[in-house]
C-alpha positions, 0 to 999 in steps of 0.5 A, a space after each residue: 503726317 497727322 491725319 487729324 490735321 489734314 482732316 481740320 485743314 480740310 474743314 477751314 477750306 471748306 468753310 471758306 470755300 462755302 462759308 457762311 451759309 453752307 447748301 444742302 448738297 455739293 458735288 465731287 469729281 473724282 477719277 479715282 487717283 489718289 488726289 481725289 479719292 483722299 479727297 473723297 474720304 475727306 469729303 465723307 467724314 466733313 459731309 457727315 459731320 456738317 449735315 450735307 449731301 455729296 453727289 459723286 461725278 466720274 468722267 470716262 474719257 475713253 482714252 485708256 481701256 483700263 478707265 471703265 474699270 477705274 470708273 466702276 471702282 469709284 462707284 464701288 467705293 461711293 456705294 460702300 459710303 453711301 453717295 450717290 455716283 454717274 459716270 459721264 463718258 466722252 469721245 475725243 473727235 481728235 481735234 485740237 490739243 487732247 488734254 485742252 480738250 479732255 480738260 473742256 469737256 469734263 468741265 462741260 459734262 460736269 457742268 451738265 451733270 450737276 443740275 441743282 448742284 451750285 458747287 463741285 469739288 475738285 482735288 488739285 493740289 499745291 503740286 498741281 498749282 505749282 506746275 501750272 505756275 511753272 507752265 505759265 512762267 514757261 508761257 510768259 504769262 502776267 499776273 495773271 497766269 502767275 497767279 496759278 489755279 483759284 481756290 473757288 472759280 465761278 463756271 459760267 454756263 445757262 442755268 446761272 453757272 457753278 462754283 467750281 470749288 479747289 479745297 486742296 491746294 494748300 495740300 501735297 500730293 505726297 500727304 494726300 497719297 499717304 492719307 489715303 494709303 493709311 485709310 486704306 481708301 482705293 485708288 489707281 495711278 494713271 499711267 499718263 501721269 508720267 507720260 513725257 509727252 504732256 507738258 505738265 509731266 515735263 514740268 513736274 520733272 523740271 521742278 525735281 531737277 532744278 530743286 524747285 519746291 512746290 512749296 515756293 511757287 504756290 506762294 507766288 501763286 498766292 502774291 501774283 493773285 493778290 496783284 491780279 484782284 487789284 489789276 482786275 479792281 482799277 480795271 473794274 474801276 475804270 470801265 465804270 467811267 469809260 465803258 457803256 453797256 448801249 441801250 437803244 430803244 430802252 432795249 439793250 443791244 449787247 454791245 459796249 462801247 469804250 471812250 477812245 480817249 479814257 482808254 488812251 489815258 490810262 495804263 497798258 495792263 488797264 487798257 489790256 484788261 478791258 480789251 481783253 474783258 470787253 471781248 470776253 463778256 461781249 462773246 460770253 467767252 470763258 477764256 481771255 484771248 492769246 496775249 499776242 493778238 491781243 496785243 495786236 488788237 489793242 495797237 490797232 485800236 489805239 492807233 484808230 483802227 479796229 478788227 475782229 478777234 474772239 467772236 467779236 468786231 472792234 470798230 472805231 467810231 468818233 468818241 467810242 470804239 464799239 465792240 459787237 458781237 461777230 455774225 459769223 462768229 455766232 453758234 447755234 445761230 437759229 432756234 425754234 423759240 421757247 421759254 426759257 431758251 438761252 441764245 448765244 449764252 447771253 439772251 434769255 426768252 421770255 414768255 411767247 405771245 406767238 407759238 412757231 417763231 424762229 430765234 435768230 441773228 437779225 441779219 440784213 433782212 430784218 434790218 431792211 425790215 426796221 419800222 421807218 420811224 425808229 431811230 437807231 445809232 448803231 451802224 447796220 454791221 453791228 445790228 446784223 448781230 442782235 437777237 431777233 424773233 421770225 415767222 418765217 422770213 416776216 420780223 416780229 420781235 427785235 428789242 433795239 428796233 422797238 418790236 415786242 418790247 425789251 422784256 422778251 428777249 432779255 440780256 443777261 450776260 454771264 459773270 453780271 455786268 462789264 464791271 462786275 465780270 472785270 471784278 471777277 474775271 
């Protein structure tokens, strides 16, 4: 392998993950494995070159006694380059499947950490994209699942979000161990790497078994996301004529609402896709839900029915079916108000003209609160819902309802409007 050409191969990537105009500063998360400590060394010498400051990331989630000492050699190895580095430690509660939950929680410490940072590399590879494509197959999953890991992924998150940033999965893992190895460049093999208890290992001894060159299902990789951005873009196209973002009041509510006639018109993957996109952007919700109770949903819909799934309440009205945030389905449902707070990952306050107000749900009460004269259209059960400010149990602001104007609590969902978060999601 020439070291020359992985370290220009490096530098194409990084141009087109950044490109045109590169920021002053990005992050790595490196754990110490070969993948990201070569990726690490690459990093430094292209840092170096281009004028550009790296921030180093290590995630310690306490699974393994030997990971403190891992941690430490990563810091050892950033301090030798000159990079400043953190350790962010996590404890698994013992809920729910363990690498889901190690793979959430290091994004969202990462996600904490990074503060100006709007980049983080991370060092998956064409191995790493072809088990995920072979996992996703196994999974029966569509385009898009097909379409494996994304070289630049947008992270949404309160302060704007972050791009988590893939510069190495054109690479093989075997070039990158040998880089690192020839550089003589530190780095440990975690031993749940070959753990047969975790899907992927599996799915890595398949792929040697059955002769599968990761090679082959990166491409397909690449064909199935090149299907997938058209998929997304006629979805795109279609809520900008069939889907509307309700305002009452001037104040927009959070909720959409969909033609019940446009969506029966168009094409099953269409249909999917703005369900599935619809209960995201209204749950600010990172993941689509399963296919198979999606699938449920939309029957249910096109049949004139409704329910509730992801967060959200589906309800079926004359020309539009409405989709409205679940009450119950609401986390950190009442907070003292300040500037600047972020409410249910879409709501941004604004200035305060009353110190000691309570942000929360509407609920029943504040509806029963509603000034007699203002004419709302939403059914009371979707109202429930919207954000509203409170002294004590007394309503004082409530956009849709015209107390306190729309500027104070403003929406700003995550990934931009329907259309746009269809685009990119």
């Amino acid at each position: 392998m020439n070291q020359d050409t992985l370290e220009s191969r490096f530098a194409v990537q990084m141009g087109a993950c950044l490109g045109p105009d590169f920021p002053r500063a990005i992050g790595l998360a490196v754990s110490g494995g070969g993948d990201s400590m070569a990726m690490l060394a690459l990093a430094h010498g292209w840092a170096r070159v281009m004028g550009i400051g790296l921030r180093v990331v290590t995630v310690d989630h306490g699974l393994r006694s030997e990971a403190g000492a891992e941690a430490a050699m990563v810091a050892a190895e950033c301090a030798t380059l000159g990079h400043a580095h953190d350790i962010m430690r996590w404890h698994w509660d013992g809920q729910g499947n363990l690498q889901d939950a190690a793979r959430q929680a290091r994004r969202d410490l990462i996600g904490a950490w990074r503060r100006d940072l709007a980049h983080v590399l991370f060092a998956h590879t064409q191995d790493d994209q072809a088990e995920t494509v072979l996992l996703q197959l196994l999974r029966g999953s569509g385009v898009d699942g097909l379409a494996g890991m994304a070289a630049a992924r947008r992270v949404p998150d309160a302060r704007g979000g972050w791009w988590l940033l893939r510069p190495l999965l054109g690479e093989a893992r075997a070039d990158l161990r040998h880089y690192a190895t020839t550089l003589r460049v530190p780095f440990v093999d975690d031993p749940s790497n070959s753990d047969p208890r975790f899907d992927r290992v599996r799915a890595r001894h398949a792929m040697a078994a059955l002769g599968l060159a990761p090679e082959g299902l990166a491409r397909t990789a690449a064909r199935m996301a090149r299907a997938a951005r058209a998929c997304r873009a006629r979805a795109a196209d279609i809520a900008r004529r069939i889907a509307t973002e309700e305002q009452v009041n001037g104040a927009p509510t959070g909720d959409l609402l969909i033609d019940r006639d446009g969506l029966a018109a168009v094409e099953r993957d269409s249909q999917m896709r703005l369900l599935a996109g619809g209960l995201q952007w209204v749950a600010s919700a990172p993941y689509r839900p399963r296919a198979q109770a999606l699938e449920a949903l939309l029957d249910r819909v096109l049949a004139g029915g409704g329910g509730t799934l992801h967060g959200v309440d589906v309800t079926p009205g004359a020309a539009a079916i409405r989709l409205s945030r679940e009450g119950a389905a609401l986390t950190d449902a009442r907070k003292p108000a300040c500037a600047g707070l972020v409410w249910d990952g879409r709501w941004h306050l604004g200035a305060l003209a009353e110190p000691g107000l309570i942000l929360r749900p509407l609920g029943p009460d504040g509806w029963a609160q509603r000034p007699e004269k203002t004419q709302v259209s939403a059914p009371a059960r979707a109202a429930y819902a919207w954000p509203a400010l409170f002294r004590g149990d007394r309503l004082v602001t409530c956009g849709p309802l015209g107390l306190g104007g729309a500027d104070v609590i403003g929406f700003r969902p995550g990934g931009g409007h329907f259309a746009q978060f269809l685009e990119s999601h």
